[in-house]
TORKOL-4160 file (C-alpha; in steps of 0.2 Angstrom, whole numbers, padded with zeros to 4 digits, m for minus):
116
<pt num="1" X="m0126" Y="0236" Z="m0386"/>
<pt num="2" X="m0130" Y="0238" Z="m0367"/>
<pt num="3" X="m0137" Y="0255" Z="m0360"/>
<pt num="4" X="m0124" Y="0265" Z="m0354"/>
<pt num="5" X="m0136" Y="0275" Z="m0340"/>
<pt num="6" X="m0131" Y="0269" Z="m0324"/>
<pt num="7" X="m0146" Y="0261" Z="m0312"/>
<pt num="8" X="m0153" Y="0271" Z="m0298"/>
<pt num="9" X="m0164" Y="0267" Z="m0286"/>
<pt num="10" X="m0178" Y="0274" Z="m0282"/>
<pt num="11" X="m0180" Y="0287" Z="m0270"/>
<pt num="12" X="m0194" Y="0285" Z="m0256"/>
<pt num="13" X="m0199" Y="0300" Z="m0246"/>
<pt num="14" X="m0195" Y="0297" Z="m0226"/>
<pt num="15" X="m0211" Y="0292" Z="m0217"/>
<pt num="16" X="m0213" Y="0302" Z="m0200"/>
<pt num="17" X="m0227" Y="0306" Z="m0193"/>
<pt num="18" X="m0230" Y="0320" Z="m0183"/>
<pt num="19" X="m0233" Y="0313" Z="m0167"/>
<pt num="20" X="m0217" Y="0306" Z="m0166"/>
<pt num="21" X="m0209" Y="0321" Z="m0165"/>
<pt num="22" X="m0205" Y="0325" Z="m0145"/>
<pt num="23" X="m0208" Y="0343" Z="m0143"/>
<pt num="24" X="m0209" Y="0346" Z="m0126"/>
<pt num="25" X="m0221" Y="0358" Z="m0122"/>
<pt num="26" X="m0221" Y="0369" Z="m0136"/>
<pt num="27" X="m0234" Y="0365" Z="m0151"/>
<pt num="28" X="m0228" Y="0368" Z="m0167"/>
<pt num="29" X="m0240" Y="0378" Z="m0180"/>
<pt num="30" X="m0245" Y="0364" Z="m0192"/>
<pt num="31" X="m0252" Y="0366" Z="m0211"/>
<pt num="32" X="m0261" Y="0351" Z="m0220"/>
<pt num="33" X="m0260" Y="0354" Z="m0240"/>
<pt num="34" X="m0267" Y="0341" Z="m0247"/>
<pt num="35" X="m0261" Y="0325" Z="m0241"/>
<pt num="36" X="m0246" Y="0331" Z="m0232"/>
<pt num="37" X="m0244" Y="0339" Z="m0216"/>
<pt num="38" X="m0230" Y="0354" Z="m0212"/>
<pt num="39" X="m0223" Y="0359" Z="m0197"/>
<pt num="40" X="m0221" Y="0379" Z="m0195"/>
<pt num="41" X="m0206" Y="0382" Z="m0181"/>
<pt num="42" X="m0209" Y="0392" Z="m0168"/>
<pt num="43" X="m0194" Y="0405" Z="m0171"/>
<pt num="44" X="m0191" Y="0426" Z="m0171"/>
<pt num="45" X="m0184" Y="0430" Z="m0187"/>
<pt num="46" X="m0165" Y="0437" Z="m0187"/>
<pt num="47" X="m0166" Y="0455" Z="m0194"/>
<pt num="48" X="m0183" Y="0461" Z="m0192"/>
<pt num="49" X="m0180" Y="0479" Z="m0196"/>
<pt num="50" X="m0169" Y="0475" Z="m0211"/>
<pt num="51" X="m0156" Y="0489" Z="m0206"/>
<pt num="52" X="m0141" Y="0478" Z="m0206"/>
<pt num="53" X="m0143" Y="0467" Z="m0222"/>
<pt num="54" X="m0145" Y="0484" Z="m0231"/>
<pt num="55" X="m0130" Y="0490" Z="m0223"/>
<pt num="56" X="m0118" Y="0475" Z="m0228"/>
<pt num="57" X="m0126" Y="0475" Z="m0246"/>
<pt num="58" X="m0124" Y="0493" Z="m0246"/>
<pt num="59" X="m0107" Y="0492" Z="m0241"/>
<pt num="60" X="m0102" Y="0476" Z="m0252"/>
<pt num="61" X="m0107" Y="0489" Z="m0265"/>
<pt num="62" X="m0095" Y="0502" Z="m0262"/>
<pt num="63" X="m0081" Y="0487" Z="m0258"/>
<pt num="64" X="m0084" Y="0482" Z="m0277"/>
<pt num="65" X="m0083" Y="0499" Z="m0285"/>
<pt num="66" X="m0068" Y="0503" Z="m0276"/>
<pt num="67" X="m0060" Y="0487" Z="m0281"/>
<pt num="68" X="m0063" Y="0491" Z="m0297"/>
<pt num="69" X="m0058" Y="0509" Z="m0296"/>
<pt num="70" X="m0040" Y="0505" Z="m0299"/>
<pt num="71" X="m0042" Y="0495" Z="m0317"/>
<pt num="72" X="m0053" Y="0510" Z="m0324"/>
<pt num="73" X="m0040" Y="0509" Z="m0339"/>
<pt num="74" X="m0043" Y="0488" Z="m0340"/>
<pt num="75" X="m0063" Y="0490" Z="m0340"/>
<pt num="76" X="m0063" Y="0506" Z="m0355"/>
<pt num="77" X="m0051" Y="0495" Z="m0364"/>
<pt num="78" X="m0062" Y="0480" Z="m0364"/>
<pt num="79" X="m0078" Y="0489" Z="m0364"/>
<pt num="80" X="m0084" Y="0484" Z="m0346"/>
<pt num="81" X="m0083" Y="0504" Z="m0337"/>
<pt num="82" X="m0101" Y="0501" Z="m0335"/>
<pt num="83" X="m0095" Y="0487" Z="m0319"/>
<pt num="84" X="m0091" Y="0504" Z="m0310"/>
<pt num="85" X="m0108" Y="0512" Z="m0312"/>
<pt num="86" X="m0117" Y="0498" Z="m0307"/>
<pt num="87" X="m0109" Y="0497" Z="m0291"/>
<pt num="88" X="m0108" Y="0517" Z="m0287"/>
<pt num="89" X="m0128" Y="0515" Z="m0292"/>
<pt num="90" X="m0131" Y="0501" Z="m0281"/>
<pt num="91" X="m0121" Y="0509" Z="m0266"/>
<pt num="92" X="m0134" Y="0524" Z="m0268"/>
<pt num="93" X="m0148" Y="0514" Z="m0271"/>
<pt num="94" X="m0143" Y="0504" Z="m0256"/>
<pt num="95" X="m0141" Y="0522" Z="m0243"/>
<pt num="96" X="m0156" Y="0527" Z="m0249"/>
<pt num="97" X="m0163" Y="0508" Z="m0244"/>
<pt num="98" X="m0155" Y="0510" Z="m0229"/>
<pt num="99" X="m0163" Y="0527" Z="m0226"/>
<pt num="100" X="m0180" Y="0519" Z="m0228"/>
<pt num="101" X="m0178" Y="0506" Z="m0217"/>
<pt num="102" X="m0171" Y="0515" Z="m0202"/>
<pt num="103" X="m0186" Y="0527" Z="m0205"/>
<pt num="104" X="m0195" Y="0509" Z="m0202"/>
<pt num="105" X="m0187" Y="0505" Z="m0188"/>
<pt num="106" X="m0189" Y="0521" Z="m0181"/>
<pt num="107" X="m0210" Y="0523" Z="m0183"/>
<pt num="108" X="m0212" Y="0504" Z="m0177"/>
<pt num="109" X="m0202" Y="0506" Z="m0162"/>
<pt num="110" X="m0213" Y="0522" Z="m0158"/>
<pt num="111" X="m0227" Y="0511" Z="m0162"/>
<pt num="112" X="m0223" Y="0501" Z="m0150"/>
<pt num="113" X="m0218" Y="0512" Z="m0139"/>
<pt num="114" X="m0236" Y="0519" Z="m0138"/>
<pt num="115" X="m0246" Y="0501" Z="m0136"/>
<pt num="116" X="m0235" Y="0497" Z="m0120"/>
């Protein structure tokens, strides 16, 4: 009987060396662990302050508990009415995130605003 596992090749890592990548003037951070070398890019992260990913998750929250406010009767039948207090928690778990981070955003930038 012949095997019936289909034949795949094996997969080689793609050799690049550092130095052939043309940077311009800008040096990337570099890491060696081991035998292998990664580059670090030079970038600003997207939501420092985290305000706004809390906002949209806090707010995603509130979406799913007031989809699911109109089949209150579907979830007791099956069982499931706990779906709605998990949301309503994680919308209040989520303003009192979003309290917390605009706290933090409010002492760093006064932080900053004392160094300049």
């Amino acid at each position: 009987m012949a095997d019936a596992s289909p034949v795949r090749d094996e997969v080689r890592p793609l050799a690049c060396s550092v130095n052939d990548v043309d940077l311009g003037d800008e040096q990337p951070t570099q890491h060696e662990i081991g035998n292998r070398t990664y580059i670090v890019a030079q970038v600003e992260p997207l939501d420092v302050d985290g305000v706004r990913t809390t906002e949209v998750g806090t707010a995603l929250w509130l979406l799913g508990f007031l989809g699911l406010l109109p089949f209150w009767g579907a979830l007791e039948d099956s069982g499931r009415t706990w779906w709605l207090w998990t949301c309503l928690a994680g919308f209040g778990l989520g303003l009192c995130g979003l309290e917390y981070c605009r706290r933090r955003r409010k002492e760093r930038t006064a932080q900053q605003g004392d160094r300049a």
